[in-house]
C-alpha positions in Angstrom: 9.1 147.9 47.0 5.5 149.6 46.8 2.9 150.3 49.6 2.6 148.6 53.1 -0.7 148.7 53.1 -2.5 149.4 49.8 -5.7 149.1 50.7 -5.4 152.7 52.4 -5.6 154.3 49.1 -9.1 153.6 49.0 -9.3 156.7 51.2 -8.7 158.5 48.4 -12.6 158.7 47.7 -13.2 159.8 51.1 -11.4 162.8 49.4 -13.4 163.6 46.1 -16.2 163.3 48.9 -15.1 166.2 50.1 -14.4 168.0 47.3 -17.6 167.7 45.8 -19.4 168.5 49.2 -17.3 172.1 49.6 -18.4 173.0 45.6 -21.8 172.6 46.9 -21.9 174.8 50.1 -23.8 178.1 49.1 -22.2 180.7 47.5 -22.1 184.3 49.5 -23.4 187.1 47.7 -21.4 190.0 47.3 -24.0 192.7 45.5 -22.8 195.2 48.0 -19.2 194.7 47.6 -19.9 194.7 43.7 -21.7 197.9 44.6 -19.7 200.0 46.7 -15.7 199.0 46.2 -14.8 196.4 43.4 -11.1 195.7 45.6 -12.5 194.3 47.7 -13.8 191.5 46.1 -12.1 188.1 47.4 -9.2 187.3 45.5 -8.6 183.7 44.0 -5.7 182.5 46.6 -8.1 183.9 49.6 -11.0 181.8 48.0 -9.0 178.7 47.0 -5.5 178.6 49.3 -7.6 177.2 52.9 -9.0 174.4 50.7 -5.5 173.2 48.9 -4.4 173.3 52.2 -6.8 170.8 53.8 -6.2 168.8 50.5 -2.9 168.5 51.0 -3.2 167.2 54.7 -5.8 164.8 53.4 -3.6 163.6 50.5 -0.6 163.2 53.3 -2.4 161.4 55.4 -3.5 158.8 53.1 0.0 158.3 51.8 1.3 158.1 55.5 -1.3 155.4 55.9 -0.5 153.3 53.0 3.3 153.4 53.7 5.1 153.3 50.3 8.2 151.7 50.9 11.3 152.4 48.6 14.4 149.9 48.7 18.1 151.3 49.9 21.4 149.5 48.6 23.6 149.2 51.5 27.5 148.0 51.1 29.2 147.4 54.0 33.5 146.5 53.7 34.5 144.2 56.0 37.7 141.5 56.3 37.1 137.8 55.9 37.4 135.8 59.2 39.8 132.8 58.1 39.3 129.3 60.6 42.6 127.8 61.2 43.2 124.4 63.0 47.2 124.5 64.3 47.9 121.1 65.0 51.5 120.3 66.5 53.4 116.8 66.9 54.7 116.7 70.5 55.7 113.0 70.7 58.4 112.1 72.1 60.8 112.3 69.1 59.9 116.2 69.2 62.1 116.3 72.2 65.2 115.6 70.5 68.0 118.3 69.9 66.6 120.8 66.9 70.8 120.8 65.9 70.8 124.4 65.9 71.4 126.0 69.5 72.5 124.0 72.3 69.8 122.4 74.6 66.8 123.6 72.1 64.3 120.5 71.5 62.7 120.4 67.9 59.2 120.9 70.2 60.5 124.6 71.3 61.2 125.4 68.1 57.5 124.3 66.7 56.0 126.1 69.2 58.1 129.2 68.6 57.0 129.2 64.9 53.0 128.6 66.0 53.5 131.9 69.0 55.1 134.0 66.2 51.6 132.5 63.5 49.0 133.5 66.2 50.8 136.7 66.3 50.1 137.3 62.9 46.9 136.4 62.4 44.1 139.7 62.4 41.7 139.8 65.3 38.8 138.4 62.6 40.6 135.1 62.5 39.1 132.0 64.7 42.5 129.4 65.7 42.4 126.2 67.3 44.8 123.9 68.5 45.2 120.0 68.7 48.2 118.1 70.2 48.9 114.9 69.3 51.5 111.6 69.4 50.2 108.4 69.5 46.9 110.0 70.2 45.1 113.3 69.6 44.2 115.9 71.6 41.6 119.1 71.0 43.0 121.3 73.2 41.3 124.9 71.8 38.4 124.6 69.6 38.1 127.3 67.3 38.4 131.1 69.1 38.5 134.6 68.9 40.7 134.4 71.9 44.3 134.6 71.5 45.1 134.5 75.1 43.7 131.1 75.5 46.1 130.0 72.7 48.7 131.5 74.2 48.1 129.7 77.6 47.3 126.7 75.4 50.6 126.3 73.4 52.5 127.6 77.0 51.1 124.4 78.6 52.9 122.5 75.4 56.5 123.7 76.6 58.6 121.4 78.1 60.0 123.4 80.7 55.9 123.8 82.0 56.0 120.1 83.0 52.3 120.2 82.7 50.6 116.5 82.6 49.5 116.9 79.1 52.9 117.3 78.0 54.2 113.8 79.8 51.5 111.6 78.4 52.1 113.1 74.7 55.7 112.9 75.3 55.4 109.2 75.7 53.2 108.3 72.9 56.0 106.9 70.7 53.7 106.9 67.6 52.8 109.6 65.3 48.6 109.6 64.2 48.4 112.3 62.1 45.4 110.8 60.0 43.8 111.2 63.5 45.0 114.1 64.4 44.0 115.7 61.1 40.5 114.2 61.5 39.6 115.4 64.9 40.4 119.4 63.6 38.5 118.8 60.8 35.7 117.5 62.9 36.3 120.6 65.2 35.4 122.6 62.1 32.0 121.1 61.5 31.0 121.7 65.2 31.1 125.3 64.5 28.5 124.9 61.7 25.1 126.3 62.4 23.1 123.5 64.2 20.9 122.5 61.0 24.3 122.0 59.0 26.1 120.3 61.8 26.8 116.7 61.4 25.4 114.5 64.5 27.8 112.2 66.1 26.2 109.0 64.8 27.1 110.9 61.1 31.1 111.5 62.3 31.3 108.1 63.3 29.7 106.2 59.9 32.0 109.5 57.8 35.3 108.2 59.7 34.6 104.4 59.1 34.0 105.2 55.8 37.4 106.9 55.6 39.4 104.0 56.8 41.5 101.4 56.1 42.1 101.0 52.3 39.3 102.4 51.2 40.3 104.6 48.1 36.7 105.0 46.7 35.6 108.7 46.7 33.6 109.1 50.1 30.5 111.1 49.2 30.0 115.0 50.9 27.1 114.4 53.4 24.1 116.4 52.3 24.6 118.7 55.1 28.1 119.6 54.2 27.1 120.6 51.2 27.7 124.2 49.4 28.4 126.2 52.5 31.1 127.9 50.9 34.1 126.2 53.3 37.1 126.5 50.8 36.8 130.4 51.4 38.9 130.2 54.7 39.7 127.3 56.3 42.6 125.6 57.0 44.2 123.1 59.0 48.2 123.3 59.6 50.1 120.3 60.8 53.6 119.9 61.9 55.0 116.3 62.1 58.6 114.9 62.7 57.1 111.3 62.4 56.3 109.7 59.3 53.1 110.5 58.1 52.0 106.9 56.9 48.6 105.3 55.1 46.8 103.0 57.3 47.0 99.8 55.3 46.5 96.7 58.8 43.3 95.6 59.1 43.4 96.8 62.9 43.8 100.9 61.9 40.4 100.0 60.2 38.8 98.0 63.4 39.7 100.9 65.3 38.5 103.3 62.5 41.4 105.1 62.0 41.0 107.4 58.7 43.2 106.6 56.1 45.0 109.8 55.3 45.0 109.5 51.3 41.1 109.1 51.6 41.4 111.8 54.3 43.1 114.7 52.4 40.8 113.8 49.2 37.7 114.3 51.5 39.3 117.3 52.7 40.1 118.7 49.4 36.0 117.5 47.9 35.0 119.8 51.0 37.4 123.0 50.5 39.3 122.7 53.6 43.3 123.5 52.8 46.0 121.4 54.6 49.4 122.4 54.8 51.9 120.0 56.5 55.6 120.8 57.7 57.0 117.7 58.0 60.8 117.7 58.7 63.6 114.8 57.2 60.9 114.8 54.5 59.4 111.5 56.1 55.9 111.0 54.0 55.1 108.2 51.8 54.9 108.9 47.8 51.6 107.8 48.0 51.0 111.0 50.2 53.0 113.0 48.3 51.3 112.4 45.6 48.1 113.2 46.9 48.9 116.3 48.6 50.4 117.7 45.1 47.0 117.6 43.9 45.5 119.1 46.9 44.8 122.3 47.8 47.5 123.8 50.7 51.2 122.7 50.5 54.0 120.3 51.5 56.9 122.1 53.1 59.9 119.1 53.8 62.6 120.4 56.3 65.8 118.9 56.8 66.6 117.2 60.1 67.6 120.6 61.5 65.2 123.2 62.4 65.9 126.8 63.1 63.7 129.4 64.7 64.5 131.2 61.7 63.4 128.7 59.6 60.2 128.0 61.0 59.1 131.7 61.2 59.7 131.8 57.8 57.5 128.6 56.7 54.6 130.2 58.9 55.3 133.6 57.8 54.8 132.0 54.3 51.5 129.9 55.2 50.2 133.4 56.6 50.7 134.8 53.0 48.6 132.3 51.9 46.3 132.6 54.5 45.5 136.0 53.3 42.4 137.7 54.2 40.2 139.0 51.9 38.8 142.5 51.8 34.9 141.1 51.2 31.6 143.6 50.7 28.3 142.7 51.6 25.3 144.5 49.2 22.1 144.6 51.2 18.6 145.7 49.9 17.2 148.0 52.9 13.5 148.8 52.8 12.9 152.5 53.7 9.2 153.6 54.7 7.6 156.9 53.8 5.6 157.0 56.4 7.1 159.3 59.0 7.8 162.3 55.8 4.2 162.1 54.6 3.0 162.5 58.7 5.5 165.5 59.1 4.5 167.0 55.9 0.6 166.7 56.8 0.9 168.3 60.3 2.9 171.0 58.5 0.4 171.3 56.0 -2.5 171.5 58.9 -0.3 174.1 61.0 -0.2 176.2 58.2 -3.7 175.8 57.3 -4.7 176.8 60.9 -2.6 179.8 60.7 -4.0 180.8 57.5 -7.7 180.6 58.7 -6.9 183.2 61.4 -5.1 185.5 59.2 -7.7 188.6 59.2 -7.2 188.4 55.1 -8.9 185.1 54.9 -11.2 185.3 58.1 -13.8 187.5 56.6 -14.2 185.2 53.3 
């Protein structure tokens, strides 16, 4: 990494100042010593140990001063936090008999299979949920909180009677392509505010994704290698036919087209995986999903809690979390060992200049 503050090491004359000024202080003559009692002469660590000493402080000091710093390699194990959009049909076809146990709907059966996902899921993971029939609803964005899932998809069951639940239940229609859309919008809000598209952007980005519009749809700049296919998903359960918008009024209203949709998702790295039961979806759509990243699970016109728990217990395998490292450079000063080293060095010294063995020299 090298020195803080390199200029510091200019002090370094300062010392050879002093060095040369202590060669030249005048020498004591011994003649009577040399006379009387050659022992006791001074001998070379009593002449020469107080000046190493005061060397060595100096010498610390100037190193503490220009702060050479040395780099550290830190790698820190952590698991990946996946994002995960649930979105669940709950129109009103949803509250038809699942065929499987008396007085079960297909909708408690969804929603059984999306409390037994969140279940799942690690405490990393961020879920959100959207609700949809005729029209969408974003009822979690994405959250470390399960509980407000929980309360979330609880507010979905039938036997709740919660408002939310009516006006879905009426919606006759199933708009998946919008559904779809407004989690994968729900993903880009979480974005870091300089990568985050604007509303003006979402608006020209879902125009351009309507109608019959098969063109590849460029990836806004700001979209952009930030690494989204690493864990992001959206997960969609339909009983309505999932459909391409092909009337000029879907493209007035700037409905996406959901071909255009699922390549846009796929040119981004965002995964879809659809459960869509009596295998209801156009061969245009299949076809496009096959190519896709995420999966197509058809069910038959019977669901089973069994079932279900099984096709989310197989999207969580998919889901998998990764066991990810992170290598960081961390600069280390040397700073605070050179200033403990010189005030041990001028402790010592101090004790060695009262020692009566160096005292009288």
């Amino acid at each position: 990494m090298g020195f803080e503050y390199p200029l510091a090491l200019l002090l370094v004359l300062l010392l050879f100042w002093f060095g040369r000024r202590s060669r030249k202080l005048p020498v004591v003559d011994f003649a009577p010593v040399v006379i009387f009692a050659q022992d006791l002469k001074p001998g070379w660590w009593q002449l020469n140990l107080p000046r190493f000493l005061a060397y060595a402080v100096l010498i610390c000091l100037i190193l503490a001063c220009a702060n050479y710093r040395y780099a550290e390699i830190r790698e820190q194990n952590y698991r990946e936090s996946r994002w995960l959009m649930l979105v669940q049909d709950l129109s009103g076809s949803m509250h038809r008999p699942s065929g499987s146990v008396a007085g079960e709907t297909f909708a408690d059966v969804a929603l059984d299979g999306l409390r037994s996902f969140v279940k799942r899921r690690p405490p990393e993971d961020m879920i959100g949920l959207v609700a949809f029939s005729s029209f969408a609803r974003l009822l979690a964005p994405l959250t470390f909180d399960r509980q407000i899932i929980r309360d979330k998809l609880k507010q979905l069951d039938r036997r709740e009677a919660s408002r939310l639940t009516r006006q879905l239940a009426v919606g006759g229609a199933t708009n998946a392509s919008y559904a779809v859309w407004l989690a994968m919008s729900a993903f880009f809000m979480m974005l870091p505010q300089e990568a985050r598209p604007s509303f003006t952007e979402l608006q020209d980005l879902r125009y351009l994704l309507s109608g019959e519009n098969r063109e590849k749809v460029a990836v806004p700049a700001k979209l952009q290698g930030l690494g989204l296919e690493r864990g992001v998903a959206i997960i969609l359960f339909t009983d309505g036919r999932i459909k391409v918008s092909r009337n000029g009024r879907d493209q007035e209203r700037g409905l996406p087209d959901f071909v255009s949709l699922v390549k846009f998702l796929e040119r981004v790295g965002i995964r879809l995986y659809i459960i869509a039961v009596d295998g209801r979806v156009e061969a245009e759509v299949k076809e496009v999903l096959n190519d896709a990243p995420g999966r197509l699970f058809l069910m038959p016109g019977r669901l089973s809690r069994a079932a279900m728990r099984e096709i989310y217990s197989e999207i969580n395998s998919l889901e998998k979390n990764r066991l990810l490292s992170i290598t960081e450079t961390v600069p280390r000063p040397t700073r605070p060992g050179f200033a403990i080293a010189a005030l041990f060095f001028f402790g010592f010294y101090g004790i060695v200049r009262i020692l009566p063995t160096f005292v009288r020299w």
